[in-house]
Structures are given as structure tokens and as C-alpha cells.
N, C-alpha and C positions, 0 to 999 in steps of 0.2 A: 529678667526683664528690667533690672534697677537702670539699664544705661538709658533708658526712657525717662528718668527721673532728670538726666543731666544735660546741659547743652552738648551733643556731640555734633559730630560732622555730619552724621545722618540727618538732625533738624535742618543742619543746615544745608546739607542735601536737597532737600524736600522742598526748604522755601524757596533757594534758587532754582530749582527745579520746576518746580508751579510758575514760576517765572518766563523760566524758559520754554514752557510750554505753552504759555499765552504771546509769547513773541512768533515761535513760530504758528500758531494762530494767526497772529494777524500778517504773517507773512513779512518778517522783519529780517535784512540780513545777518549775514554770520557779526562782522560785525556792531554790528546795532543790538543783536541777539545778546552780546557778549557784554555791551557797554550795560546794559539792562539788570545783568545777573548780575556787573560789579556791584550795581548801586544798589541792586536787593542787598548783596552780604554783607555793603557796607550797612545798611540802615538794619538789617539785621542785629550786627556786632553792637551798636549804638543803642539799640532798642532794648537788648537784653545785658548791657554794658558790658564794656569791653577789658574783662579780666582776664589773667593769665588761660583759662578752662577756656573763655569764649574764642581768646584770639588764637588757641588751637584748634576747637575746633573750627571755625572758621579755616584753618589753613589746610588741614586735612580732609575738610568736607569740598573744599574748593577743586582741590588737585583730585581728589576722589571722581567730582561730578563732572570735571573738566576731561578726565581720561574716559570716562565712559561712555559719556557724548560724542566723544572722539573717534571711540573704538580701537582705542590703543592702549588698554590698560598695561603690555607688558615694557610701552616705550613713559610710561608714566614711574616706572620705579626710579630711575633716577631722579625727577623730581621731588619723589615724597623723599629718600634719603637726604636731599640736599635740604627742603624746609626743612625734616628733624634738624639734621646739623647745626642750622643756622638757628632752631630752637633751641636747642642745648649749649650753646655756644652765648646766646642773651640769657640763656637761666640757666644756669648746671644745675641747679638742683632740679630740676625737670628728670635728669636721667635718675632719680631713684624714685621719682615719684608713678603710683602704679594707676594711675588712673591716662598720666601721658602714655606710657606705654600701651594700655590697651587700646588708647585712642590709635595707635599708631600700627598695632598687631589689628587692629578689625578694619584698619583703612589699605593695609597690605592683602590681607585677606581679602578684599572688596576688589581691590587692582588683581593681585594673580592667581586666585583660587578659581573665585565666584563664575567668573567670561568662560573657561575650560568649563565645569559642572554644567553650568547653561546649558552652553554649547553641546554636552555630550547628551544634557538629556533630552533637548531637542533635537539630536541625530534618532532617540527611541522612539520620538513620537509624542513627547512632553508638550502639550501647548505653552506657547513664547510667556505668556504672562506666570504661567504656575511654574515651570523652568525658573523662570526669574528668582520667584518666589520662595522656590524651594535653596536655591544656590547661596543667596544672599547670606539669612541667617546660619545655614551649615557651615559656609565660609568663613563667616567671624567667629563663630562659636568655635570651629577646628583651631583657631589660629590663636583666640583668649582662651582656650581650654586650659594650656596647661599654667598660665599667670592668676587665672580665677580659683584652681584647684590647689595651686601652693598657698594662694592668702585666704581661702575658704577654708581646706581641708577637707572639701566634696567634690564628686564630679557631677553636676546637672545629666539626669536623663530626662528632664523635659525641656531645654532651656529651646531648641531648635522647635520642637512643637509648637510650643509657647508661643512662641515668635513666629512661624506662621498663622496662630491665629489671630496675633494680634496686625500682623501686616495689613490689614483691610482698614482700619483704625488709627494708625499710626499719623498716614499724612493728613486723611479730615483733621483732624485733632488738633496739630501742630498749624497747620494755615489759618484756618477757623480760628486758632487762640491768635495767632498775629495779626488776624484784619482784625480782629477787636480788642488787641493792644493798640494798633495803628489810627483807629478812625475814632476810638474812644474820647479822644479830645474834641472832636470836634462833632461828632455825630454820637450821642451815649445813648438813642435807643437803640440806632441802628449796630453797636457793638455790645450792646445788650442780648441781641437777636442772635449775632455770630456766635456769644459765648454760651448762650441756651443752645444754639444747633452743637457748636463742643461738647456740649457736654456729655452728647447720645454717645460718641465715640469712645469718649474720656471713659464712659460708666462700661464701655465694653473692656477697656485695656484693664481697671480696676478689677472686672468680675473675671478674665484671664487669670492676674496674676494672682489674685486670690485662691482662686482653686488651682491652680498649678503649684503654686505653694503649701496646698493642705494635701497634696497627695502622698500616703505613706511611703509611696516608694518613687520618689522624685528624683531624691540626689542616695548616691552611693558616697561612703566613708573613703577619703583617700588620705594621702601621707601629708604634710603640712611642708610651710616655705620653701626654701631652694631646693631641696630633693625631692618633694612630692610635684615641683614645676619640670622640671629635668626628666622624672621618670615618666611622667605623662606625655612630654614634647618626644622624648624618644621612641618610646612605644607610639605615639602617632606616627612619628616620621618611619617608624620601619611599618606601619600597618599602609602607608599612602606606598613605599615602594613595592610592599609586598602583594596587595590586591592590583598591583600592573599585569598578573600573573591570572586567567581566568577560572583556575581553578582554586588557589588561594581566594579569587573574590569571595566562592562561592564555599568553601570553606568556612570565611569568617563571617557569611552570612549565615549560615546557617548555626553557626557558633555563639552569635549573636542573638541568633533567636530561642534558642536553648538557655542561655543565661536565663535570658525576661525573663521566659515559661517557667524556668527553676525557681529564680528568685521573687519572682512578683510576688506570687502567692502566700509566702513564707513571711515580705514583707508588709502586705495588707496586713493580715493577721497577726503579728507582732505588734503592730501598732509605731513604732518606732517612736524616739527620744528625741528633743520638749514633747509632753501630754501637751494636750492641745488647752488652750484658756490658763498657762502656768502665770502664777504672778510672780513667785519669787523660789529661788532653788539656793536650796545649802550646796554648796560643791563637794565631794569626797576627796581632800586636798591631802588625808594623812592629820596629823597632829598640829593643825592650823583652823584658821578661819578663811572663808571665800564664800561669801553671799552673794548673789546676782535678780535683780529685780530687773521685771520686764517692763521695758518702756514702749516699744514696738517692735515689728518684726526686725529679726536684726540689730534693733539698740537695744542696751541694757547700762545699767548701773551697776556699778563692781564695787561691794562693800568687801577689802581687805583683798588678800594677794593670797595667802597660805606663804608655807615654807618652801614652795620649790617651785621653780617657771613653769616648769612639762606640769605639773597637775590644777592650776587654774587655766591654761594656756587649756588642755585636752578638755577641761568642764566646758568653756564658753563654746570651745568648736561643737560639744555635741550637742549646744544648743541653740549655734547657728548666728551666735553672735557677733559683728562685723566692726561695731562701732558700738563707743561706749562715752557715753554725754559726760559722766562725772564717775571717777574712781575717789572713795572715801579711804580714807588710812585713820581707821580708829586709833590705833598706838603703834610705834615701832619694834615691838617685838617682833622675831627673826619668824616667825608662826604665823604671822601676820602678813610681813611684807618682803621677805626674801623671794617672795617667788610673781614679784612687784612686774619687772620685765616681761613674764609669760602674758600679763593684760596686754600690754603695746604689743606682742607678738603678731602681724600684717592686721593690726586695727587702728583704727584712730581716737584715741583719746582725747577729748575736746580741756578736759578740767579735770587737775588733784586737789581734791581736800584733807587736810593732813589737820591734827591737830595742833594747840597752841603750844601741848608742853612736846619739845623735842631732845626726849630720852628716851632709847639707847641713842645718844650718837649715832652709830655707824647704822640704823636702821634708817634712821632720818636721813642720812649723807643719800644710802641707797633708793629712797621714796625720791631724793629731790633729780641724783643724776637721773634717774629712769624718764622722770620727769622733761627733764632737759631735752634728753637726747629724743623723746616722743612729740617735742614741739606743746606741751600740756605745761600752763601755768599754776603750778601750786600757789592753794589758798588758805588762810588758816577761817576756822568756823571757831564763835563762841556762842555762849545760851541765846539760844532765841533766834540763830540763823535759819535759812528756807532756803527753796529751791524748789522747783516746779518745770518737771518736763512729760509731756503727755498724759499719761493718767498717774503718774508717778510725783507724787509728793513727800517733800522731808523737810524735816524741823529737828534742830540739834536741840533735844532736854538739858544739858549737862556737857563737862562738868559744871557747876555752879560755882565753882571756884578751882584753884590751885591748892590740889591737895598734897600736900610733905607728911613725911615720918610716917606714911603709910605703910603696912607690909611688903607695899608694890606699888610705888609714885606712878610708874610709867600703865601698871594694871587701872590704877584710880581717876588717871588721869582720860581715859579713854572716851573719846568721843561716842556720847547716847545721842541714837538719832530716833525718833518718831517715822516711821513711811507709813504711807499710808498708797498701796496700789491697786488701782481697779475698785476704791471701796474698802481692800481688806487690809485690816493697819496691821503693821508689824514695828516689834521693838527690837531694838539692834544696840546691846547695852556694852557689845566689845567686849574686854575683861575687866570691866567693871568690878571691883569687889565689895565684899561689906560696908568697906568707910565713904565709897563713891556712893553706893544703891541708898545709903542710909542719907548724904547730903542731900540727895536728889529728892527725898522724902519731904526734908525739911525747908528743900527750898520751891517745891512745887505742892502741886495740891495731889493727892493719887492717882483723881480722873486723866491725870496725862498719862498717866503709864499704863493705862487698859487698852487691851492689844487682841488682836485673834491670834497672833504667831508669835512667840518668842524665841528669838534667837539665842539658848540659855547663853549667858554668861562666864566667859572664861571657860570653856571647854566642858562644864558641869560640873564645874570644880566644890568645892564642899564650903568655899567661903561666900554665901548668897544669903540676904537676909530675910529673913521669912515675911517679912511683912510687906516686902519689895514688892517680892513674888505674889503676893496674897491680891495687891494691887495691878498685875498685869494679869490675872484671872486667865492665860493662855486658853484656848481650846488646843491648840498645838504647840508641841516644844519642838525646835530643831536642838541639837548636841553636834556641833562639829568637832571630831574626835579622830584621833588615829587607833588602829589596832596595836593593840599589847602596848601602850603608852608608858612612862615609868615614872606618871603622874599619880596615877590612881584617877583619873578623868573616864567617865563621869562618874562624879560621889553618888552607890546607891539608895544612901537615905533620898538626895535630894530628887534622885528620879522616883523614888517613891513619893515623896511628897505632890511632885506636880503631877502622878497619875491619880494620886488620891483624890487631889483637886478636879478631876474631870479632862485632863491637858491627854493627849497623844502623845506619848513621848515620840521620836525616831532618831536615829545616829547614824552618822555616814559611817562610822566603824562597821555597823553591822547591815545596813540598810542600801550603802553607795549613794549617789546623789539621789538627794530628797526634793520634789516640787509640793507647792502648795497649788492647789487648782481650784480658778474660780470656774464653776457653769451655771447652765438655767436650773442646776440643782441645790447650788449652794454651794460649799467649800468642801474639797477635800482632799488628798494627800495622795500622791505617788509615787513610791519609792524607783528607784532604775533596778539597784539591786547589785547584787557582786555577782560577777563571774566565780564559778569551784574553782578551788585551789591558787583563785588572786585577791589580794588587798586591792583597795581603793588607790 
């Protein structure tokens, strides 16, 4: 349901359409009908300004409502191909961007799917309005399936439901919110009133998607980018010629319904992956780092990359993450940030924070092309920088300065960050080693470093100073660790020490990804766990 969130052609569908429905009300001709609806989309475009997202959708919602008014949506495909053209042709980069696309796959979908399905379920007996109803979302969903399943790496099994309930909701909602855009200047009780009647709506489309999105068994696991788009769009296109066949239909219905009944139950009861109220996950990246703090459904904060694209790139898919406000790059070690590209991987990264000192070279060259090519501005952080996005707060401790002649300039120089999510703080001290944990001592007070979570340090390595530690008092330790390392990572003094202290230790080596959970119980930890006979 996120295409609800965005100007598409369907808002604009709906206003021109209310439009056009009070003209023929008042019994106005076609064209007078027609002059009416320009000047809704124009004052539409105007009202919700008219950026590259609006003046597509506007063009796509135009051609969409104007073919179906018509009743000719199959003499409408030439002209949706031609607006693309002429889209793509003022903006080329419109053609890799995936959000024109699906505007353009649910507005094809609307033209030559949707009128057929109608059509056929009102030959069963389907009443005209539930016909509609049901066609609509199927239609777009069949056509975005397989562009939403290469840049999700899910398939929605509720997204058509969904979207039939929320259909009753859809247009109050959107009309109601523009007469009291519209009249708000001049009339502010009376768009007072409109936006109190939105709201009844509004709180339905909310309480939809909320529980369609808590259901354990929603979306199934599918293959990622361009082959997991491909093998979906093919297996549809042979399952649309193959149910032409009345026995096949009734084959894959019943095929169909055998899956659910197999898999539902297996997947209630599993629970399925994010635990639900997660604030922050260690990822199981291997012999790296890859933290990810929850900002909301779908955004997340990416502390570090790990060493390989495929194993941060598969941690964020399995927890659903689409979009990511700020990627931090505590230091350029290869552990850290070679697997930099797997975050851009079909997300959008809004902002990199890298730190000041930029050693290894060729780490930092990698953090900044990634950067580039994901359209994300690298920014450096020093003491005492912030940042605040939804319940998600940070504050860089450290370094306190430019530390040299260390064991490990680039270990010491590592950005310490303070978060603090949902309430529960976490320290994220990078590979911090003794001479960094020991400045940060002397240049703060120790009440800064008291943490519920500790992200240990440099893998658990044996160089941490005890008094560091004595001051972040953990209830929980994460260790991001690979198996059979040829570090000696994690040092078991030091995991003994932080159990001794009262901490939880966990390691993705032996654990897989680790969440921290908040609920009405208080904090607690949920491992994913390995599969027998696989590493993280």
C-alpha cells in the first residue's frame, strides 16, 4: 500500500474523477465536462507543486482516466507509450528510475488488464462495482509484481487484499484532504471540518496497513534485482497463457490453495524475521561489521557495510528494509566497507557519514564512488555532531582528536557514535582500540558512555580497556564476528569479563543475526540463528 503515500495517477484519478462526476451532475457537455477536469489537474499539479513525480503522475492519471471514461482502454496504449517517450526523452534518467516505471506498469495495467477481468467477472455474475473492485488492484499488482519483487526481494501475498480493503477509503480521503487544501485560505473552519471528516478515512487506511504488515505470513522470500524481476514476470506471463486452458485454471487453483493451507500454518508459528518492536540488529556479515537501527517500517540506519555486498545487501532484505536515511562508515577497513554497494543495492540512501580521518585509501575511494553513483552526499562528523530521524537519535563521542603512532590510526580513529532508539541507547564504538576508549575517557565524563547495548569493539578483540567497558555497564554485548577468524576475535578473557559484569554476551559467528527488542516487557534479544551445516 506505500503507493498511497505518493502523488500517483490514481490521486489524480480520483480528483479529476469527482470532478467529472459533478459535471455530469449537473448535466454539463462532453466538452465542458472535459474543460473542467483540465482545470481540476491543472490546479491539482499547482496545489501539490508541480515536480518531476507530480507532472507524471498527472500524465499518467490523465491518459488512464481519459481511456476509461471512454471505454477504449485498448485504443489508449498508444498514447500512454507516446507520453512515456516524450517523458523519457525530457528526463532520461526517468528510464532507471523505479518508481516512473511502476507508475507506468500500474497505469498499463489499469488500461489492458483491469476492462478484460471486469468484464469477465461480470459475465459470472460479479456485481459492476465489486467487478471493478476486484480488477483494479489485481491488475496493477500483476503488472508491479515482478519490479516490486526484484527491489524488495518479497512477493506480497496480501498486497491485492490490502487494497481491496482499503478501496472504500481511498477517494473520501484524498477529495476531503484537497477541499481543505483548497478552501483553507479562505474558509479555515470550514477546511477544518473537511480534514476532521479525512481523518475517519485516513485512520482506516492506517489500521489496513498496519495489520497487513504484521501478518506473519504476508510476503514470501523471493530472488533479488534483475533475475528475481525476470523470473517472476516470466512465470506470470506463462501462468496468464497457461490458465487460457480450463483445466490448467483449475489445476493452479487448486495448487494454489494447497500452498496457503501448507505454508500458512508453518508460517504463523515460526514467527518469521524482524521480531516484532526490533530496535537495532547486528547483521551476520562474516568477519565485518553491519549494524542497522530501526527508524521505521522500512527505514533503517546502516552503521558499516561488512566485507561483502551479498551479506549486508541479504541482512536488510530479511528485514525489510527499502530505504535508509544515513549510512555511517565508522573507518575504511575492507571489514567494514567493501560490502559498501550491497546498502544502495534497489534502496535509497539519502546521506554518508564517513569519518574525518581517510585511511586505508582505497576504503575511502570505495565509501565515496558508492556514494556517487547512489546519488548520497558524503559528510564527515566530529565530536559533538547529531542527527535525529524518527525515534532514532545519535551523537558522535569521539574521536576527540587525531590520533597517530597508534597500533591502528585508522582502528583509533573510528567514529564513536551514542544512538539512542526507541528509549534504548546503544554504543557503536567501531574498532576503537585502547588509545581511542582511553582519549574518550579523558575527554568526556563516563556518564556518556552508559549504554543498554554494546556494540563490542573491533570484533572482541583483546585490545579494550577495562575501565572503558566498566563505564558502558552493557546489559547486552553484540560481538560481530566471522566463524573460524584467523584473528583470535572474540578475546575469551574479554567475553568473560562482560559476562561477569552482568552483559549478555551474543555473536553472529555462532548466533546469525542478533535483534535487540523493545516491548511492554522491557528489553530483550532475539537471535535468527544458523541454519546446520551454514555459516552466516
Amino acid at each position: 500500500m506505500t503507493h498511497l503515500n505518493a502523488v500517483s495517477g490514481s490521486n489524480v484519478a480520483i480528483v479529476v474523477g469527482a470532478v467529472l462526476l459533478l459535471a455530469r451532475w449537473a448535466r454539463a457537455g462532453p466538452r465542458t465536462a472535459a474543460a473542467l477536469c483540465g482545470l481540476a489537474l491543472i490546479g491539482f499539479v499547482v496545489l501539490v507543486r508541480p515536480s518531476p513525480s507530480v507532472v507524471r503522475a498527472a500524465t499518467m492519471g490523465a491518459i488512464g482516466l481519459a481511456a476509461l471514461a471512454a471505454g477504449r482502454s485498448r485504443a489508449a496504449l498508444p498514447a500512454l507509450c507516446a507520453a512515456v517517450s516524450v517523458l523519457v526523452l525530457l528526463d532520461p534518467e526517468l528510464a532507471g528510475d523505479a518508481g516512473f516505471t511502476l507508475s507506468v506498469l500500474a497505469t498499463a495495467g489499469l488500461l489492458l488488464v483491469a476492462p478484460g477481468w471486469r468484464d469477465a467477472l461480470r459475465r459470472r455474475g460479479v456485481p459492476v462495482g465489486l467487478a471493478e473492485a476486484l480488477a483494479v488492484p489485481a491488475a496493477a499488482q500483476l503488472t508491479c509484481g515482478p519490479v516490486v519483487a526484484g527491489l524488495s526481494g518479497t512477493v506480497s501475498l496480501v498486497a491485492v487484499p490490502a487494497n481491496l480493503l482499503a478501496v472504500p477509503a481511498i477517494a473520501p480521503a484524498t477529495v476531503l484532504g484537497v477541499v481543505a487544501a483548497v478552501i483553507s485560505p479562505v474558509w479555515p473552519a470550514g477546511a477544518e471540518f473537511a480534514a476532521w471528516l479525512a481523518s475517519w478515512p485516513a485512520r482506516w487506511l492506517v489500521a489496513v496497513a498496519r495489520h497487513g504488515a504484521g501478518l506473519p505470513a504476508g510476503t514470501l522470500p523471493w530472488p533479488g534485482g534483475v533475475t528475481g524481476a525476470l523470473l517472476l514476470a516470466g512465470l506470470t506471463v506463462a501462468l496468464l497463457l497457461a490458465t487460457r486452458r480450463p483445466l490448467v485454471r483449475r489445476l493452479v487453483a487448486v495448487g494454489a490453495v494447497a500452498v496457503v493451507l501448507g505454508t500458512l500454518p508453518v508460517r504463523l508459528l515460526a514467527g518469521g524475521w524482524p521480531p516484532p518492536g526490533w530496535v537495532v540488529v547486528a547483521c551476520a556479515v562474516g568477519q565485518g561489521d553491519a549494524l542497522v537501527l530501526s527508524v521505521a517500517a522500512g527505514r533503517a540506519v546502516v552503521v558499516d557495510a561488512g566485507p561483502d555486498p551479498a551479506g549486508v545487501d541479504g541482512c536488510l532484505r530479511r528485514l525489510g528494509v527499502r530505504e535508509v536515511p544515513l549510512l555511517v562508515v565508522s573507518h575504511f577497513h575492507a571489514d567494514h566497507v567493501a560490502g559498501v554497494t550491497g546498502v544502495f543495492r534497489g534502496r535509497r540512501v539519502a546521506a554518508v557519514l564517513i569519518p574525518q580521518w581517510s585511511e586505508p585509501a582505497f576504503g575511502a575511494a570505495q565509501v565515496r564512488a558508492a556514494a556517487l553513483a547512489g546519488s548520497a552526499a558524503p559528510g564527515t562528523a566530529g565530536m559533538g555532531w547529531s542527527w535525529r530521524a524518527g525515534g532514532v537519535e545519535l551523537v558522535a563521542l569521539g574521536p576527540p582528536y587525531p590520533m597517530r603512532g597508534s597500533r591502528s590510526d585508522p582502528n583509533n580513529n573510528s567514529l564513536v557514535l551514542a544512538a539512542t532508539v526507541a528509549g534504548v541507547r546503544i554504543l557503536l564504538p567501531g574498532d576503537a582500540e585502547t588509545e581511542e576508549q582511553r582519549a574518550l575517557l579523558e575527554a568526556l565524563p563516563s556518564s556518556a558512555f552508559r549504554a543498554d547495548v554494546l556494540k563490542v569493539a573491533h570484533h572482541g578483540s583483546a585490545y579494550q580497556d577495562p575501565e572503558f567497558l566498566d563505564a558502558v555497564r552493557p546489559s547486552v554485548a553484540l560481538v560481530s564476528v566471522g566463524v573460524g577468524n584467523d584473528y583470535g576475535h572474540p578475546n575469551p578473557g574479554l567475553l568473560a569479563r562482560l559476562s561477569q559484569a552482568g552483559a549478555r554476551v551474543l555473536r553472529t559467528d555462532t548466533d546469525g543475526d542478533v535483534a535487540m527488542v523493545r516491548d511492554r516487557h522491557g528489553l530483550a534479544v532475539v537471535a535468527r540463528g544458523i541454519r546446520p551445516g551454514r555459516q552466516p
